[in-house]
N, C-alpha and C positions, 0 to 999 in steps of 0.2 A: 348618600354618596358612597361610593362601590369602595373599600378597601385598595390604598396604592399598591402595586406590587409586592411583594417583600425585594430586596435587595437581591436575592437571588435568581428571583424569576425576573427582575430588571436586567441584572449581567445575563441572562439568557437571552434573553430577547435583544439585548445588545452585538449581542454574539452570534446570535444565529446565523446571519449571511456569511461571516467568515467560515465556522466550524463548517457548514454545508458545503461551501465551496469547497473546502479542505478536504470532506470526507467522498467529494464525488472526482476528485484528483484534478480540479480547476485550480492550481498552487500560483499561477498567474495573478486570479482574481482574490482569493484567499487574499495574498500580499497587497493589493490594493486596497481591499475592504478595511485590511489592517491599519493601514496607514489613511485612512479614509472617515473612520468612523470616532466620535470621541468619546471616549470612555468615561463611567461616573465615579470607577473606585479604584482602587489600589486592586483590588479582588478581581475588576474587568479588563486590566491594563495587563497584569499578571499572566490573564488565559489569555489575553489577544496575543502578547509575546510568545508565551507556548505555541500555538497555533499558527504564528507569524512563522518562525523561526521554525518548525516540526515543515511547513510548504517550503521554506530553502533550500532544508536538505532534499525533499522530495525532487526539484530540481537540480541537485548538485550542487548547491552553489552552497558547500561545506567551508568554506576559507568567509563568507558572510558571517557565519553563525558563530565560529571562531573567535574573530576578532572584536563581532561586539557583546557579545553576552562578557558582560565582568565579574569580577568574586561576588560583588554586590547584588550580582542578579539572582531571583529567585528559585529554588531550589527543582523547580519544573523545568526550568530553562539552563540550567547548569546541568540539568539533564538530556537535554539538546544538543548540548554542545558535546557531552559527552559521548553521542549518539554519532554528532557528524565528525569527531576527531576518529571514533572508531570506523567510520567508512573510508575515511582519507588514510586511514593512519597504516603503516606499517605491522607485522602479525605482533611487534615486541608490543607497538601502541595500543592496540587491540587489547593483548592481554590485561595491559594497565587498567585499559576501561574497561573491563571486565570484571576484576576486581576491586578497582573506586566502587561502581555500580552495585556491586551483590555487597558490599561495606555500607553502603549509602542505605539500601534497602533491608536490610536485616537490623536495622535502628527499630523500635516499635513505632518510634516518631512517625517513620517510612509509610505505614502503612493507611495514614492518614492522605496519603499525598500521592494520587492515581494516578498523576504526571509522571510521576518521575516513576512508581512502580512500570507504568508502560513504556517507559524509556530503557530502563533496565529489562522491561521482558521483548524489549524489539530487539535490543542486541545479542539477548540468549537465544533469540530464531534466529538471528542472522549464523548465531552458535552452532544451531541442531543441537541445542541444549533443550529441550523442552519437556524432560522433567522440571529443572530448574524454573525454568516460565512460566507454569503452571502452578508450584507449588507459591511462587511469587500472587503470579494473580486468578487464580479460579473463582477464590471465593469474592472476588471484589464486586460490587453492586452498579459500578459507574457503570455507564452504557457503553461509552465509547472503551472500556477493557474487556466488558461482555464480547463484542466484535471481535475483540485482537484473540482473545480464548477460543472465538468461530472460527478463526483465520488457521493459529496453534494447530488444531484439528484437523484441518484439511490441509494439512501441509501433514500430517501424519498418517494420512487416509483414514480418518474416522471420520467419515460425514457422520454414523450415527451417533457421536458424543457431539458431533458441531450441530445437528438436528436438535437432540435436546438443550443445547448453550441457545440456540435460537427460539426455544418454544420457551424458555426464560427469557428472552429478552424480548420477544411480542407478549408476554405478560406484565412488564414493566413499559412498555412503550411502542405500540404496535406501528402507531403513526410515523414513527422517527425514521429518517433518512438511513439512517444507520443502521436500524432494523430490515430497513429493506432491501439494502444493501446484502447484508448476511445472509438473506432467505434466498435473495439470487445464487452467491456466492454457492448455497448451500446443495439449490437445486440445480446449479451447472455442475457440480462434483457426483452428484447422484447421479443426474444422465438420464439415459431413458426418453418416454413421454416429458419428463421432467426440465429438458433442453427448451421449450418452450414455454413453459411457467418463466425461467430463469429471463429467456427473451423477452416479454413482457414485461417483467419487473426494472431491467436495462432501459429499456425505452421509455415504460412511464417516466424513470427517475430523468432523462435526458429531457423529454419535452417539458415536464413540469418545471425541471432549473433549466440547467446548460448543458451541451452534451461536453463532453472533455474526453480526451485523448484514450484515458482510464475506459471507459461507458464505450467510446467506439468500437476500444479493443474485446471488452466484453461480448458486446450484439454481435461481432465478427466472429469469435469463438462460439458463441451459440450458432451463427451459422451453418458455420463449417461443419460442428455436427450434426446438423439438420439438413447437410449433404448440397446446403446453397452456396457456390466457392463465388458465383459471379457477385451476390451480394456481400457476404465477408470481403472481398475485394476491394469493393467501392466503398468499404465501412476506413477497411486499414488505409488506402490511396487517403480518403480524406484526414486520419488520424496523421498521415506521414506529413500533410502539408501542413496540420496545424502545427506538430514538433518535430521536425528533419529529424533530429537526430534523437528522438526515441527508442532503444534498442527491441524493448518488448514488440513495438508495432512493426519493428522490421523481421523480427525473429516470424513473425503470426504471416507475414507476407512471405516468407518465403515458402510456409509450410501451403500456403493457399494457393502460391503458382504452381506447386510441383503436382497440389489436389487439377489445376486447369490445365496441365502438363507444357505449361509457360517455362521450359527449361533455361532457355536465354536471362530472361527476368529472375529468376531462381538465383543463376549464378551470379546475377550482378549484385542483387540486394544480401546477397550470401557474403562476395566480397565487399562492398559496402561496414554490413555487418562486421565483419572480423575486423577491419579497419577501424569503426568507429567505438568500439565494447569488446578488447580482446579477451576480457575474463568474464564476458558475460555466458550463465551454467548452458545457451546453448548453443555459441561457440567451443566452448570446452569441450561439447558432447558431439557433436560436428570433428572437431581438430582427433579426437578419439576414436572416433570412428574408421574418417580417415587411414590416420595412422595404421589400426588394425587389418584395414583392406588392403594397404600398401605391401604390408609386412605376408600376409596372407599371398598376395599376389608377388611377390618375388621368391615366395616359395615354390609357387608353382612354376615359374619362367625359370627354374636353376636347370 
């Protein structure tokens, strides 16, 4: 008779449909499977909260995670919470958890506990701290901070440090969702020939699970620079009706009508936009622009 699991590769295998759906940005179904599935340990109930509560904020819904994560809850999910007070919270709140956070994680205890180190290093990018986030988790081994170190990276334009964090993480787990994730990621930052590696990695991951709002916006941005705007179109139109009010799929549609010189549509889903996501970075960069054309043009009309 084969050896039972260990207790670890049980909470895995328990896990999996949530974590998957969470990492492919299905935060719908995430929170389904959560409440869905029943846990055998204290150890598997612990990560499904993490994971539950990490898909609320993903959708916004920060005033959920608030009010029931308690002092009692675990030290992952205290990290959660800490994460979505910092997205709701004012710049004084912010600063607070900022500081809980790097006090939290500078314990040796801390470093035992990837939860909450990636708690702590999502709000130092949300920072543009990312000496800080790096020194926190580079060397971690967990898969899923391996990823967020990918991510670190191409938010810094080093695809070639995010290439090598990925040739480390397809040597720990090539198969993983997560991993394939990142090599997409990796090879839509490269560009190139490589715009279509990335597209195929999008798709497989959509047909094999679910496609999600995340994955549409993806295959659409590989489109568009593969110079296809009618297909990017019909990727974001379907991303718009699974989440109206998505700001990312509205921001990627406007850039796609103005590619099909759809002007009409441009301005609508533009005002839309500023209405729905005023501080969203590309409205800000939009209202900036603006602004400077205004200022530029009433020089010249004096």
């Amino acid at each position: 008779v084969p050896n039972a699991p260990s207790l670890d590769m049980a909470t895995e295998e328990e896990l999996f449909g949530l974590r998957n759906a969470f990492h492919l940005g299905n935060y719908t179904q995430a929170v389904s499977e959560a409440n869905s599935v029943h846990f055998s340990s204290d150890a598997a109930r612990a990560q499904r909260d993490f994971f539950m509560y990490r898909a609320f904020v993903e959708q916004g819904q920060y005033r959920v995670v608030i009010d029931e994560v308690g002092a009692s809850a675990p030290l992952a999910c205290q990290g959660v919470k800490l994460l979505a007070t910092y997205l709701q919270g004012t710049r004084e709140q912010k600063d607070m958890v900022v500081m809980q956070l790097k006090e939290w994680a500078s314990d040796p205890s801390a470093q035992q506990n990837w939860q909450l180190l990636l708690m702590a290093g999502t709000v130092l990018l949300h920072e543009q701290d990312f000496k800080e986030a790096l020194k926190l988790l580079h060397q971690n081994p967990q898969l899923d901070v391996m990823a967020f170190v990918v991510q670190i990276f191409l938010t810094m334009h080093r695809a070639d440090l995010a290439r090598n964090q990925l040739k480390a993480m397809q040597e720990q787990d090539d198969d993983a969702t997560l991993t394939k994730l990142a090599a997409a990621w990796v090879a839509l930052a490269e560009g190139g020939e490589k715009y279509q590696d990335a597209l195929y990695e999008f798709q497989e991951l959509s047909e094999k699970y679910s496609t999600s709002v995340m994955l549409l916006n993806a295959m659409a941005i590989c489109h568009m620079h593969l110079g296809r705007f009618d297909e990017a179109e019909r990727l974001l139109q379907e991303a718009v009706s699974k989440s109206s009010n998505d700001p990312t799929s509205m921001a990627n549609l406007i850039t796609c009508m103005h590619h099909l010189r759809k002007s009409v549509e441009a301005n609508r889903y533009t005002a839309q936009l500023k209405a729905m996501a005023p501080t969203h970075p590309w409205v800000a960069k939009h209202t900036e622009l603006e602004n400077s054309f205004a200022r530029c043009a009433s020089q010249f009309s004096k």
